[in-house]
C-alpha positions in Angstrom: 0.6 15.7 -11.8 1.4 13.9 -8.8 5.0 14.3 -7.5 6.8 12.0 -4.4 7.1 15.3 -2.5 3.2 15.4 -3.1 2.1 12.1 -1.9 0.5 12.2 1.6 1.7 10.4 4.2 -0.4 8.2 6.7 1.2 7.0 10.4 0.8 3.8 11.7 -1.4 4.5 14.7 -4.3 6.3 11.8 -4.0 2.7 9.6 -4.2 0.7 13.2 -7.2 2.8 13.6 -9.0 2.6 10.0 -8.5 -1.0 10.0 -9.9 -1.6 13.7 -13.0 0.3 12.6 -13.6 -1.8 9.9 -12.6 0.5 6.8 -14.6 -1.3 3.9 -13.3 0.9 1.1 -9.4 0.6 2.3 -6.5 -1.1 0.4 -3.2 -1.9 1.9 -0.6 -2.6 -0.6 2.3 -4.1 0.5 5.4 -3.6 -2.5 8.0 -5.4 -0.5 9.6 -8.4 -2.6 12.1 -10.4 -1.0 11.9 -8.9 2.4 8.3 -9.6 2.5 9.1 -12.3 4.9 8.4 -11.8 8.8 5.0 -10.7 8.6 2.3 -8.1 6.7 -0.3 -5.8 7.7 -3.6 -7.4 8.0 -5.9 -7.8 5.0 -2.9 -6.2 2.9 -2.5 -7.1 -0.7 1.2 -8.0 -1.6 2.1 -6.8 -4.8 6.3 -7.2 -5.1 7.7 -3.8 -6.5 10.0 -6.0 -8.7 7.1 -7.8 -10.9 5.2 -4.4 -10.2 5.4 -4.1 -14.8 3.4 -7.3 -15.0 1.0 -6.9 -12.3 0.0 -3.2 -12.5 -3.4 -4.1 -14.6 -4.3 -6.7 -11.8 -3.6 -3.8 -8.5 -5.4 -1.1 -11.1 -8.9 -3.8 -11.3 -8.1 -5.1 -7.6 -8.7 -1.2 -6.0 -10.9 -0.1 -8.3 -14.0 0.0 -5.5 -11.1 1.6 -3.1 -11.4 5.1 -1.4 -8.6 4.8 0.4 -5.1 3.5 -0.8 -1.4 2.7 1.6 1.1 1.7 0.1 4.2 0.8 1.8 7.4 -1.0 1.9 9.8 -2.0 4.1 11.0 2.0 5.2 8.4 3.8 3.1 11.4 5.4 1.7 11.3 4.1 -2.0 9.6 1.7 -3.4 6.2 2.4 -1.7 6.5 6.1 -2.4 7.7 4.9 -6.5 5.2 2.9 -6.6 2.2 4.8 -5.3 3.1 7.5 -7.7 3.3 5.1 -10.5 0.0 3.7 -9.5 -1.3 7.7 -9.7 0.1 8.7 -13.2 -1.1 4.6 -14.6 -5.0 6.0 -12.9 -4.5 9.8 -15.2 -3.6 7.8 -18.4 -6.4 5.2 -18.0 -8.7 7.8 -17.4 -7.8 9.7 -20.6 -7.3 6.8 -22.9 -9.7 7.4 -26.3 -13.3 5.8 -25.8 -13.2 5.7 -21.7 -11.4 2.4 -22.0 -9.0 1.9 -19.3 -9.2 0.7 -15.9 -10.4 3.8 -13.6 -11.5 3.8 -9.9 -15.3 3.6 -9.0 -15.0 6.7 -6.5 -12.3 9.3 -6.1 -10.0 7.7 -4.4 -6.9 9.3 -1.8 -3.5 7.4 -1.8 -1.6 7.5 0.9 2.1 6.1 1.9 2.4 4.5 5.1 5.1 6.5 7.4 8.0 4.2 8.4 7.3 1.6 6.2 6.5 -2.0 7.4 9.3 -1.8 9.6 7.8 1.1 11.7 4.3 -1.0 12.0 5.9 -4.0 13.6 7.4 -2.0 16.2 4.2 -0.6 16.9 2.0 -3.2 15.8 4.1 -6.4 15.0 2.4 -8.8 18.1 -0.9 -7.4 18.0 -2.8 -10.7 16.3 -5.7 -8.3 15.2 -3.6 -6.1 12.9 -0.9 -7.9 11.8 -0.3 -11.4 10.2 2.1 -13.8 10.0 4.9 -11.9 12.6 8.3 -13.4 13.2 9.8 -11.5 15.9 12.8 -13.1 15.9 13.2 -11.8 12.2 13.0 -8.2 13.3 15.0 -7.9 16.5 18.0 -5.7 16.3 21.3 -5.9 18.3 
């Protein structure tokens, strides 16, 4: 059983890279709720930690066809880590529900948490038009 301390980690700089080559089977999931604002990773699926209990059967069907899974939040520290293990233990149980019923991924699949969060991508990333969407610089200066 997957543990937080077990959950690979992915930098910035390898996502810039797998997106830039065109990754087909890659997901992005973005957890962030209200501090979602500002700007998101390109092509990245928001799915708010918050409403996370009423949207888990629609991430589980969206990244079926996935190979690769991020998640991330704003640090990386909690709710992207909490949420990519729940997303790992919701996979075991579908896959061992009676009659082969549940939702399971097409392909093995390796999830990954995105090191530093959203807030480590803009500093790296945040202007770059090709990998991120949406930036507010003004919104992430610090003084």
């Amino acid at each position: 059983m997957a543990t937080v301390g077990s959950l690979q980690r992915m930098s910035a700089a390898q996502l810039a890279d797998r997106i830039r080559a065109g990754a087909n089977s890659l997901a992005i999931i973005d957890v962030r709720d209200d501090d979602y604002i500002g700007g998101h990773i390109m092509g990245s699926l928001h799915f708010a930690s918050g409403s996370l209990d009423a949207t888990l059967p629609t991430l589980l069907r969206k990244l079926q066809d996935a190979e690769t899974v991020v998640f991330h939040c704003a640090l990386s520290q909690q709710r992207g880590p909490s949420t990519a293990l729940r997303y790992l233990r919701e996979v075991a149980a579908q896959e061992t529900k009676a009659g082969g019923g549940g939702i399971v991924p097409s392909k093995p699949q390796t999830v990954y948490v995105l090191d530093r969060g959203f807030v480590g991508w803009q500093e790296a990333y945040g202007e770059d038009k090709q990998l991120t969407e949406g930036y507010r610089k003004e919104l992430w200066k610090y003084d």
